[in-house]
Legacy VTK file of the C-alpha trace (Angstrom):
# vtk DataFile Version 3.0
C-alpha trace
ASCII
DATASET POLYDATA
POINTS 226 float
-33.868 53.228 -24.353
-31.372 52.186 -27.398
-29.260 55.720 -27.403
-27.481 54.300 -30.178
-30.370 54.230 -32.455
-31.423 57.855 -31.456
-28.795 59.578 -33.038
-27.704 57.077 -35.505
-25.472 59.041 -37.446
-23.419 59.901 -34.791
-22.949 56.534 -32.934
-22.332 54.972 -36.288
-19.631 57.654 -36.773
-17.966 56.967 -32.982
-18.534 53.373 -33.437
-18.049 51.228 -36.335
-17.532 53.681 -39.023
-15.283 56.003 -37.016
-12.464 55.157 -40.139
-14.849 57.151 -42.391
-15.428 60.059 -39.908
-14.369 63.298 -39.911
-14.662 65.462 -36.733
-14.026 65.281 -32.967
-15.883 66.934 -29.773
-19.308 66.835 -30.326
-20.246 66.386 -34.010
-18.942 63.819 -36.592
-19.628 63.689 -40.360
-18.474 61.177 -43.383
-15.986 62.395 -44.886
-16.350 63.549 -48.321
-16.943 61.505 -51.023
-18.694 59.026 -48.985
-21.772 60.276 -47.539
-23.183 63.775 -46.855
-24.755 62.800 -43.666
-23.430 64.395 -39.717
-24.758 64.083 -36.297
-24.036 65.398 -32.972
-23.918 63.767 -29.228
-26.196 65.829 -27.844
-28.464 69.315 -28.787
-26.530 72.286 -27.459
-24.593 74.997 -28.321
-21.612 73.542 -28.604
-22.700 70.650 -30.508
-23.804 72.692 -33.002
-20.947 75.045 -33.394
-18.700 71.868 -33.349
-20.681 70.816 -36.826
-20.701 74.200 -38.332
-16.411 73.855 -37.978
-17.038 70.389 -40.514
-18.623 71.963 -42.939
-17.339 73.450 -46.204
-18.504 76.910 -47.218
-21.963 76.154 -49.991
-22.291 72.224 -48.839
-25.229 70.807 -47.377
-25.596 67.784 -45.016
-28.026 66.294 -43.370
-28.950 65.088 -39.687
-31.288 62.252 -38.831
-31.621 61.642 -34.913
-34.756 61.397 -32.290
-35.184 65.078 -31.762
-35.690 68.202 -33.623
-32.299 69.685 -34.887
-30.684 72.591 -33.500
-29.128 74.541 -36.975
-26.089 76.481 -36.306
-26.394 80.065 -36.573
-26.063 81.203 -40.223
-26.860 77.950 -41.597
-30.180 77.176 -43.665
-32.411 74.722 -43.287
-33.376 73.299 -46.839
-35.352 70.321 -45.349
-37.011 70.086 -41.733
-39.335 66.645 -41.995
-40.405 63.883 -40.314
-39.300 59.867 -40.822
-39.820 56.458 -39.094
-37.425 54.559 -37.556
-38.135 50.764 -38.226
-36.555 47.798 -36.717
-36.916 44.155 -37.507
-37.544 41.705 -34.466
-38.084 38.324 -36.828
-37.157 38.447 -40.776
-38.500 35.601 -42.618
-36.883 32.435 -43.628
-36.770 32.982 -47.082
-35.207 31.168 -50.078
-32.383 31.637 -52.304
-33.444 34.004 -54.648
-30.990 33.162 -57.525
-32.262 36.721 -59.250
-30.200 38.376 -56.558
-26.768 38.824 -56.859
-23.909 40.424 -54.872
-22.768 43.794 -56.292
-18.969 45.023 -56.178
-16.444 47.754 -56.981
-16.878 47.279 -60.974
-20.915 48.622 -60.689
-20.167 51.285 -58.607
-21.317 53.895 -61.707
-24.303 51.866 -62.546
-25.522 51.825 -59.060
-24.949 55.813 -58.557
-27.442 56.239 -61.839
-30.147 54.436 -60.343
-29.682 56.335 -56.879
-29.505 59.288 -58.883
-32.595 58.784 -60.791
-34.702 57.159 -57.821
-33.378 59.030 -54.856
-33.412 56.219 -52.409
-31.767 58.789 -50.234
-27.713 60.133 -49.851
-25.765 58.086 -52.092
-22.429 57.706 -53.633
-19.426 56.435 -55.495
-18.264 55.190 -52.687
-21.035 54.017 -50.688
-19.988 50.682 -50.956
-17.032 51.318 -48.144
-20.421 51.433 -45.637
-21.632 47.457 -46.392
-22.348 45.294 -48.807
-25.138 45.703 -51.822
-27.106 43.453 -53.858
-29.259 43.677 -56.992
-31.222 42.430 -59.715
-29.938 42.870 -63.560
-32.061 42.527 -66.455
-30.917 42.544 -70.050
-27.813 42.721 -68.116
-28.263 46.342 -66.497
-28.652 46.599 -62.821
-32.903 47.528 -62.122
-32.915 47.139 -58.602
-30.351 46.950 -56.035
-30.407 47.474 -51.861
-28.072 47.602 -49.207
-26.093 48.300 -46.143
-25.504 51.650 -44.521
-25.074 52.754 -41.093
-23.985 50.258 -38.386
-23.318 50.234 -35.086
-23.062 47.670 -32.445
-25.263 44.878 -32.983
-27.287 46.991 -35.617
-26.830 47.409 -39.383
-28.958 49.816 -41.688
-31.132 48.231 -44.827
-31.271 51.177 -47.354
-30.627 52.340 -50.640
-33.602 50.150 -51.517
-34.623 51.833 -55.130
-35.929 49.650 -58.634
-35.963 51.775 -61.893
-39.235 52.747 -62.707
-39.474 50.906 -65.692
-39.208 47.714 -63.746
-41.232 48.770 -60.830
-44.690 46.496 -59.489
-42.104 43.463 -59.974
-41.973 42.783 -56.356
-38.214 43.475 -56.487
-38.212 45.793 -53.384
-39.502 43.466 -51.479
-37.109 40.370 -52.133
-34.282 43.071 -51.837
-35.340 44.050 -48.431
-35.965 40.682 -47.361
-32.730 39.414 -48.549
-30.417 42.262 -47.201
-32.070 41.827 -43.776
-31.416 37.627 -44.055
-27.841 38.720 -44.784
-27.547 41.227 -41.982
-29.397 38.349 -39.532
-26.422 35.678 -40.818
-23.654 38.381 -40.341
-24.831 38.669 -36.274
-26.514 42.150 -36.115
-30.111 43.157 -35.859
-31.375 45.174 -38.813
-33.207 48.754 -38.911
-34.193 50.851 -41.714
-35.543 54.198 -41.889
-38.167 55.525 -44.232
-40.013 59.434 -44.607
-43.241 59.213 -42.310
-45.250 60.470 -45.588
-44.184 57.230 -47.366
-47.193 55.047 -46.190
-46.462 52.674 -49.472
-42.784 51.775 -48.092
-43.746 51.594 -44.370
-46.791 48.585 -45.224
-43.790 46.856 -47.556
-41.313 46.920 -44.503
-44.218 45.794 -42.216
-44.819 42.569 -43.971
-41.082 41.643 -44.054
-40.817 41.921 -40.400
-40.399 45.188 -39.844
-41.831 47.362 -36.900
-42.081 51.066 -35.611
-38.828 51.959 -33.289
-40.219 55.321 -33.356
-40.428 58.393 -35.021
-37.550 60.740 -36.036
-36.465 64.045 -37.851
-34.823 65.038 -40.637
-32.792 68.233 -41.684
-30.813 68.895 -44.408
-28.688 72.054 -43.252
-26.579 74.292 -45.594
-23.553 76.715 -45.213
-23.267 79.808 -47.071
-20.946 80.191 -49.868
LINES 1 227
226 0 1 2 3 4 5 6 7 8 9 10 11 12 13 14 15 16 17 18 19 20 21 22 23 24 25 26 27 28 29 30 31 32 33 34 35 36 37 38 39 40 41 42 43 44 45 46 47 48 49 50 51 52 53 54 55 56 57 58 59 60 61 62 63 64 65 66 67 68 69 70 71 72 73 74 75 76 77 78 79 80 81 82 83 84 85 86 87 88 89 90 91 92 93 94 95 96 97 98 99 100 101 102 103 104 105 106 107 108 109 110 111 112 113 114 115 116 117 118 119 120 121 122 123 124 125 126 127 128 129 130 131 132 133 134 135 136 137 138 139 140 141 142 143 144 145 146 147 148 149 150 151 152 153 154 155 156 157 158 159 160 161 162 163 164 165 166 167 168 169 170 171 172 173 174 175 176 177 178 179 180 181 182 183 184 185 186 187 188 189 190 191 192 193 194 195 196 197 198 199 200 201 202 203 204 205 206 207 208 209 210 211 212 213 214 215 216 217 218 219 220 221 222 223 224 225
């Protein structure tokens, strides 16, 4: 069993992004600013106390591992749910799509509008410090962008993948995907996405780029009191 894919947060965090992490013990979180996501080693008591001591009085983060999350006491649950885990064995040979272009420091603002309209999932300013993004621009505005987020070992994460909806049934979420996941083949890692179980339409896209069921996974976004 791939234990670093079970809690992916958290071996991300102890891994590869451990210069973005805040925390020691059992839990680990992004530090703010970056990303509001935390996970734990293990589910116990102490793991969950350990998290409570990251988080700032009124802020909410959110855990995504193999097994139902264990809130710490006082803390609210805002969103208890259900994803897939997806990971691709062969991606496609695909050609340069000359539409596509690499995204940087400078469209940082542009790209945190169409997150925040879309809601591809936690996003920020500085989500570019996590991998590398691409996009497609029309009338010189960005429509549709995708790109890296968690890694670990061997694995990187395909998300963010969003188009405005004024551009959407363009086919640009596809050629996204399928181009991040070339990139993350070239760079030597194995890619993995993850998408909310109720989100049939996304799972069949990711299925016809290569994409297959890891298995399934929860999701909770927990809150401290002010």
């Amino acid at each position: 069993m791939n234990t670093l894919l079970d809690r992916p947060i958290w071996s991300a965090l102890s891994t590869v992004h451990a210069p973005l992490a805040e925390g020691d013990g059992l839990a680990r979180r992004y530090a703010p600013g970056f990303l509001s996501l935390a996970g734990t080693a293990e589910d116990t008591p102490q793991a969950a106390a350990d998290f409570a001591s990251l988080v700032r009085p009124g802020e909410t983060l959110y855990f995504l591992q193999a097994h139902p999350v264990l809130p710490p006491a006082g803390f609210e649950t805002l969103v208890a749910t259900e994803a897939v885990q997806m990971i691709a064995q062969d991606v496609p040979v695909i050609a340069p799509d000359e539409a596509i272009v690499a995204l940087g420091a400078e469209d940082a603002e542009e790209m945190m509008a169409l997150a925040t309209l879309t809601k591809p999932g936690p996003f920020s300013l500085k989500s570019q410090a996590l991998g590398r993004f691409w996009g497609v621009r029309e009338g010189g505005r960005i429509v549709a962008m995708a790109g890296e987020r968690m890694k670990q070992p061997g694995y990187t994460e395909l998300s963010g993948v969003c188009t405005h909806p004024d551009h959407r049934g363009k086919g640009y979420a596809r050629r996204l995907s399928l181009h991040v996941a070339a990139k993350i083949v070239e760079a030597g890692a194995q890619p993995y996405l993850h998408a909310f179980a109720s989100n049939t339409a996304a799972i069949g896209l990711y299925e016809t780029i290569g994409f297959s069921l890891r298995r399934s996974m929860h999701v909770a976004a927990l809150r401290r009191p002010d």
